[in-house]
N, C-alpha and C positions, 0 to 999 in steps of 0.2 A: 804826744799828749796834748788835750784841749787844754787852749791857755783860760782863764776862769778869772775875773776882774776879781779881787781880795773882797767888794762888797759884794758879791755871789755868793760866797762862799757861806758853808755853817760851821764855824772852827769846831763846833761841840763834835760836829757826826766826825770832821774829820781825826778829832782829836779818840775818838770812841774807835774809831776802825784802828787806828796805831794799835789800842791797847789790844782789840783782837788778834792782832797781826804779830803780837809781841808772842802768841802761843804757839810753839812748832813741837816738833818729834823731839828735839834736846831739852825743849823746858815746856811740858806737861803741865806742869803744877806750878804757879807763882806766888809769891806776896804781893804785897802790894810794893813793897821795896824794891822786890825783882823787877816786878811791870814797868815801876818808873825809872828804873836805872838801864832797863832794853829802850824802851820808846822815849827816853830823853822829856818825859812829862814831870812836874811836882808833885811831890806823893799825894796833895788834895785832891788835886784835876783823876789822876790814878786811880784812889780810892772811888770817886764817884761814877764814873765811867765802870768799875768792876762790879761795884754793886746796882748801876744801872744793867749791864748785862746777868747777873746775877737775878733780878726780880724779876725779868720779860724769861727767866728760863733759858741763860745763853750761857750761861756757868752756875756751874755747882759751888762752894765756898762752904768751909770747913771751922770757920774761925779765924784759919791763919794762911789759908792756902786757897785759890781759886784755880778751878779746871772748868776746860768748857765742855758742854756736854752733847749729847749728838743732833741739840735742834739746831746747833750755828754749822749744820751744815745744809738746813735751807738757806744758807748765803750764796751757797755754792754751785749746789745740785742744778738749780733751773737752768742755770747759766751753762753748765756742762752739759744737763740734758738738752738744751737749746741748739748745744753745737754736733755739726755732724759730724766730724773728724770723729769723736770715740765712737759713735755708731759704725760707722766705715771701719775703721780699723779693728777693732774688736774682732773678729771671726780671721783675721789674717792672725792678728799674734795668737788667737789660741791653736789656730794652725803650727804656724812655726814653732811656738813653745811647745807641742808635744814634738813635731819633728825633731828639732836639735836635744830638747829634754831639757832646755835650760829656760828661765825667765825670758821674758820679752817686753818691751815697753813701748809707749808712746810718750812725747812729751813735748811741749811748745815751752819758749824763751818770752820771759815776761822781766825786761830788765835782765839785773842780775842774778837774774834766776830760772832754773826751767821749772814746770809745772807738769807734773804728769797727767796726760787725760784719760789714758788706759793702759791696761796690764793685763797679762797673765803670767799668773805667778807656777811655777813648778817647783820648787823647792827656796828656802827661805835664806839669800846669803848676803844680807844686811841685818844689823843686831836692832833696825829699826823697820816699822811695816811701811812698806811701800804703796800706796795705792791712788786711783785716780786724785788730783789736788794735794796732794805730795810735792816738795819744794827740795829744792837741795840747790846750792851754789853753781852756777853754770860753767865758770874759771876751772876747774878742777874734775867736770864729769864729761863723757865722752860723749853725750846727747847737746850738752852744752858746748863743748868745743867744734861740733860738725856746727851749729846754728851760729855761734858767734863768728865761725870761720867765713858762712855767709855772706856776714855784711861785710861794707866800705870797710878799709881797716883801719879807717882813721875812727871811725865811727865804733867800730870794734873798742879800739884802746882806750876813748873817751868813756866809753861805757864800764869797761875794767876798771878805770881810775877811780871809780866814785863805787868802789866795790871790797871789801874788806879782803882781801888775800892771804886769809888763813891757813896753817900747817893743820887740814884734818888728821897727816897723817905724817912719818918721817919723809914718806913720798913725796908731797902735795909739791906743785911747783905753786910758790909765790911769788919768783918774781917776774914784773911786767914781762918785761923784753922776753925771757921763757917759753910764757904762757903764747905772746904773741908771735914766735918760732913754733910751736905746735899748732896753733891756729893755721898757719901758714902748711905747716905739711898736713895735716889736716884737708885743708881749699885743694893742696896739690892730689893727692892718694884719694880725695874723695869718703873715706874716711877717719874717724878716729878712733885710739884704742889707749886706755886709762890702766894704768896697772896700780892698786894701789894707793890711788892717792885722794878717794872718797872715805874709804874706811880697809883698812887692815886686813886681807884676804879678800878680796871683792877685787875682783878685775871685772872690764865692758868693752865693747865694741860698738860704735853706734855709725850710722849712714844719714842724712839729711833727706828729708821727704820733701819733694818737690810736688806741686801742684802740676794740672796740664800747661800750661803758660812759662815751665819750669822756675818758678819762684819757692826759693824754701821754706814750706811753713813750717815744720815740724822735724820732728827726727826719730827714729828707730833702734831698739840697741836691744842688745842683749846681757846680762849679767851673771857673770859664775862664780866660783870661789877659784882663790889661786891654785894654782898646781906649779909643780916642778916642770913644767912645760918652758918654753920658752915663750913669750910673746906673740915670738913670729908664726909659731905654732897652731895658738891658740885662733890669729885672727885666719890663718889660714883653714880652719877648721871652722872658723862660724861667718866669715866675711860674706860668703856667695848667697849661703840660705838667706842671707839679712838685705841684700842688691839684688835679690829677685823677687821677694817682698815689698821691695821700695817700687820699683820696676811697675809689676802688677799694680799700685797704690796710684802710681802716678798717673796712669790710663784714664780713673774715674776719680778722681780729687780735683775740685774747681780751681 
């Protein structure tokens, strides 16, 4: 991260992006109560920031509720269009996802988080939509645990620490030492497979996408509903489609 002298800075824009950033898939719709109790603001500074986005057209607002609406996602778009990773990969997961018949994804590690840049979706087995700019916890998904497995692991578990280790699920492993023994077989197996512990019937298998240089930028997975299968089953049944995927990827990716 660029270090930034404090009189650089504009607190207003940074304090406006929090509130944007306070809107995900679990909370849609805020108050102004809710904004300022996610982003740790005052409900004044809250309020003005929502009705600032709110009059440029960046949220709709009802009275008592603000949602944003589909122009904040010229925040995003250029930025995604800009980069070529979802152009390149695009035509391979629609590939694979009709082959296997199941979801495929892309996704890069931003903090504690991965960010999806592409998909194709085959059928719908998250109760929430997935799509390019899509966020979800990195500690607990198998796209996140092949990139975090990546780094230094010292550098790994500094970045866990400063990351809320929430139970999504009865599954969910929260604690450190855990997460960072699965990281670890993860690095060793090359890579990882999540049962459970994103949402409730949702299993994955994801493989880290390596650049020509082999540096890992990104990662690869696929997503299904649970079955009575066993685990070992499952990754033996999607592992190879998803490592020859990666394979082909790594040839032409800088």
């Amino acid at each position: 991260m660029v270090q930034v002298k404090q009189s650089d800075m504009m607190g207003g824009l940074a304090k406006g992006l929090r509130v944007i950033e306070a809107f995900t898939a679990e909370n849609p719709r805020l108050s102004i109560a809710d904004a300022a109790s996610i982003t740790g603001l005052d409900r004044a500074t809250t309020r003005r920031c929502l009705l600032t986005l709110a009059a440029h057209g960046y949220c709709a607002y009802d009275g008592k509720f603000f949602t944003v609406t589909p122009r904040v996602l010229r925040l995003g778009t250029g930025c995604l269009a800009s980069m070529p990773l979802p152009r390149i990969v695009q035509p391979w997961l629609d590939q694979l996802a009709q082959r296997i018949g199941q979801s495929t994804s892309v996704a890069i590690l931003d903090e504690g988080e991965i960010v999806y840049v592409a998909r194709a979706a085959q059928r719908k087995v998250m109760s929430i939509a997935l799509m390019p700019g899509s966020r979800l916890p990195a500690y607990c998904t198998s796209m996140g645990r092949v990139m975090l497995a990546a780094l230094p692991e010292d550098q790994a578990r500094e970045l866990l620490k400063t990351c809320p280790l929430s139970a999504r699920t009865p599954h969910t492993l929260t604690n450190l030492e855990a997460i960072m023994a699965e990281l670890e077989r993860a690095r060793i197996q090359g890579y990882a497979a999540v049962d459970q512990e994103v949402e409730i019937g949702l299993r994955s298998i994801a493989v880290p996408i390596r650049n020509a240089r082999g540096v890992v930028i990104a990662a690869l997975n696929t997503g299904l509903s649970a079955s009575p299968e066993p685990m070992g089953v499952v990754v033996e049944n999607y592992l190879q489609p998803l490592l020859e995927v990666r394979e082909e990827l790594a040839g032409i990716l800088s």
